[in-house]
DRENDO-1510 file (C-alpha; in Angstrom, 1 decimal, always signed):
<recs>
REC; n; res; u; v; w
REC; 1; UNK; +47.0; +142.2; -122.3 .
REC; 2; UNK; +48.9; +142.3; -125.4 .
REC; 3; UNK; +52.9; +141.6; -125.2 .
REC; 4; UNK; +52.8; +142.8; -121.8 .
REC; 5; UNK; +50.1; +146.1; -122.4 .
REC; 6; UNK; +46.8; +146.6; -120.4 .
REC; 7; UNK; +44.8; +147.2; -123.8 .
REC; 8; UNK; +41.1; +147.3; -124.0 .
REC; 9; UNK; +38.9; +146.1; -126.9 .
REC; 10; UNK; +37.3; +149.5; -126.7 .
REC; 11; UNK; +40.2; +151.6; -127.6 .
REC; 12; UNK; +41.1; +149.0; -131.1 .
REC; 13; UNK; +37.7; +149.3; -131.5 .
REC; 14; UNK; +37.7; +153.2; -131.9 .
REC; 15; UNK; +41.5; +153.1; -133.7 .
REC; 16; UNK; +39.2; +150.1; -136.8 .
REC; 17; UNK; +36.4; +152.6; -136.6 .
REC; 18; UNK; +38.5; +155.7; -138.3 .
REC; 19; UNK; +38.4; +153.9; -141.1 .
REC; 20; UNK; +36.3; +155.3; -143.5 .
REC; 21; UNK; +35.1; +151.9; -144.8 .
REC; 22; UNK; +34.3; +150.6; -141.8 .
REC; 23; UNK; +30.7; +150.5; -140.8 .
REC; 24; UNK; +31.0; +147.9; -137.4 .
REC; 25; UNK; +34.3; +146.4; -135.8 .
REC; 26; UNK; +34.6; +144.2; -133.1 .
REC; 27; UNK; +37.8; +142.9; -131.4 .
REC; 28; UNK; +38.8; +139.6; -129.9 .
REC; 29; UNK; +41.4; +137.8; -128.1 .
REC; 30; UNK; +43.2; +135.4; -129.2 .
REC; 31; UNK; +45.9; +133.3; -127.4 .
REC; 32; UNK; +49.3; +133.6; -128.1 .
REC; 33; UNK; +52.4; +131.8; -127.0 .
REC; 34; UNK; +54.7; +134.4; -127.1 .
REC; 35; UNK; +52.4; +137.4; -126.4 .
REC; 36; UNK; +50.1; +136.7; -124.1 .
REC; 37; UNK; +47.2; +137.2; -126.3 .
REC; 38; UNK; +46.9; +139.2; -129.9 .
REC; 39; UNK; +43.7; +140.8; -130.9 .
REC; 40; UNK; +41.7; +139.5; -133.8 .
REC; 41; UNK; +39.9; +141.9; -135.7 .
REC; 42; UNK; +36.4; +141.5; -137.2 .
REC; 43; UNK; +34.8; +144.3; -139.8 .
REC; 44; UNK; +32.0; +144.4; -141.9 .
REC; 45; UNK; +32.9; +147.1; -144.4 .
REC; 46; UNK; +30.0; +149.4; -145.2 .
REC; 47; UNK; +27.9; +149.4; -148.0 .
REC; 48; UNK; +30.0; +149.5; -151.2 .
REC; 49; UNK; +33.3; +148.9; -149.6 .
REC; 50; UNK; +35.9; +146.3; -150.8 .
REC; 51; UNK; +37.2; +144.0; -148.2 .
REC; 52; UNK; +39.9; +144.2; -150.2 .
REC; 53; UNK; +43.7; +144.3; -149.1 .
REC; 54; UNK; +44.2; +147.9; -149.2 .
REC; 55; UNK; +41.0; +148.3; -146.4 .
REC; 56; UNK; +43.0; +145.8; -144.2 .
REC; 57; UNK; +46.3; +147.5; -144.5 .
REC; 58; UNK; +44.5; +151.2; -143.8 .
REC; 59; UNK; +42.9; +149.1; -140.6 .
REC; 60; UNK; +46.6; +147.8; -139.2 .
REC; 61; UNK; +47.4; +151.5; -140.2 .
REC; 62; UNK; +45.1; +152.9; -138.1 .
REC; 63; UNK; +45.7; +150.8; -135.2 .
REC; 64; UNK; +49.5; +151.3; -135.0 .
REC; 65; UNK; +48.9; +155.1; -135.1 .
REC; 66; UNK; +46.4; +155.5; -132.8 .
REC; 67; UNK; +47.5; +152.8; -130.2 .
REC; 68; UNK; +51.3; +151.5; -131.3 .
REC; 69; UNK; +52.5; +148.6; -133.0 .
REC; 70; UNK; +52.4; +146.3; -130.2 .
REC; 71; UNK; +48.3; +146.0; -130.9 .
REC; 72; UNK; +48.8; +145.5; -134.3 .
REC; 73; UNK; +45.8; +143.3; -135.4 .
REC; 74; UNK; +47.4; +139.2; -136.0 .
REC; 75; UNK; +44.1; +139.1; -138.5 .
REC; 76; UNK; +41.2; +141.4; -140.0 .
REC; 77; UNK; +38.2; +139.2; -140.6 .
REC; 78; UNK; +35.7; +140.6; -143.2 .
REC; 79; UNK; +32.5; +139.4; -142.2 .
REC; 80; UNK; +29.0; +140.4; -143.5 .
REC; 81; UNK; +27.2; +140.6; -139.9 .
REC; 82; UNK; +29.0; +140.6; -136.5 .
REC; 83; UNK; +27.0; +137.7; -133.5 .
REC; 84; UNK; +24.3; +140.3; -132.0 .
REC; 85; UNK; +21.8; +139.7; -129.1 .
REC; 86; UNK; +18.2; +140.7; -130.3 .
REC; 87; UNK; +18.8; +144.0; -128.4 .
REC; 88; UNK; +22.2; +144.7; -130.5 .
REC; 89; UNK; +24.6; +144.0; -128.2 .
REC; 90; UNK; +27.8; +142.1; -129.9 .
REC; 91; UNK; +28.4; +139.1; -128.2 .
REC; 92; UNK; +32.5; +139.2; -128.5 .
REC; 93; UNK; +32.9; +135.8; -126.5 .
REC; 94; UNK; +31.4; +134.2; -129.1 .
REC; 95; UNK; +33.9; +136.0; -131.5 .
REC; 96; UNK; +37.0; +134.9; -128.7 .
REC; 97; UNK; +35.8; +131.4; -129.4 .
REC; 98; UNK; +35.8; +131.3; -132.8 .
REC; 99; UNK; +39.5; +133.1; -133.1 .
REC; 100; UNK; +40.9; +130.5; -130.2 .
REC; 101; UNK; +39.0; +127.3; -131.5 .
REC; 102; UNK; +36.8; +126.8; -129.0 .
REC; 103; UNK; +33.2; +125.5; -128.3 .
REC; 104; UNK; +31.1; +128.5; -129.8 .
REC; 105; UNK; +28.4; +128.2; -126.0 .
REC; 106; UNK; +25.1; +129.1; -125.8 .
REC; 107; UNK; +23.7; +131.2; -129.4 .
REC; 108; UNK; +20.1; +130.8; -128.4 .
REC; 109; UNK; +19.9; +134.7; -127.5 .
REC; 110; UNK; +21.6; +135.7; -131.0 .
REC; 111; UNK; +19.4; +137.5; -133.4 .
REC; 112; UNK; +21.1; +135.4; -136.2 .
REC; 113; UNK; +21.7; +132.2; -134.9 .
REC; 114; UNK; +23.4; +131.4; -137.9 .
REC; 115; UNK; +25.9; +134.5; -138.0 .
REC; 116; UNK; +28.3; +132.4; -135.8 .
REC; 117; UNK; +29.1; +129.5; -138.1 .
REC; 118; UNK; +29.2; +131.5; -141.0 .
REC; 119; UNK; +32.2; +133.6; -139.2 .
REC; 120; UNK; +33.9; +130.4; -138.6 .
REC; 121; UNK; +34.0; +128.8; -141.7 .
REC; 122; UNK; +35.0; +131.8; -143.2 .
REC; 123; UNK; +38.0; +131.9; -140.4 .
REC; 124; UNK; +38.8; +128.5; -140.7 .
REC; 125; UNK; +38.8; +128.7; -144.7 .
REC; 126; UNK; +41.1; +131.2; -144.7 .
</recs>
């Protein structure tokens, strides 16, 4: 639930995925005193795109058109691989953990064990 809306990660999935640049988006929860929760969005831009401003703004664009400006993203993460299983499956728990600061859990079925930490530091550096 975002600021009192049913909302599924699906549906801000599909809104991110409009975007031209966009090659894979994933969505996560994150905590929020006054909302409920706000949605964290995670990219990685396809091949030759900028993670640049203008790619995040066309994002929050895309979202507030398709769903409203209640889901507005509260960030866009630019990340160069999202946390897979070795079948493909996104694991977005692991992503909920990084955007609330919590324990990352069990990684031993990622693909990339490493992708994980790599989306944190880049999360908590920014």
């Amino acid at each position: 639930n975002v600021a009192g809306h049913r909302l599924g990660t699906m549906e801000l999935e599909s809104a991110v995925s409009q975007v031209p640049e966009v090659a894979e988006a994933a969505v996560a929860a994150r905590a929020d005193d006054q909302k409920g929760n706000v949605p964290d969005v995670y990219v990685t831009p396809r091949d030759g795109a900028e993670a640049f401003d203008d790619m995040r703004d066309k994002i929050i664009s895309a979202v507030e058109k398709e769903i409203g400006p209640f889901a507005r993203p509260a960030n866009v993460v630019f990340v160069g691989d999202l946390p897979k299983t070795r079948s493909g499956k996104i694991m977005r728990r692991i992503l909920e953990n990084i955007s609330n600061d919590k324990n990352l859990g069990d990684t031993t079925t990622l693909r990339d064990p490493t992708v994980p930490e790599q989306i944190r530091d880049q999360v908590q550096s920014a």
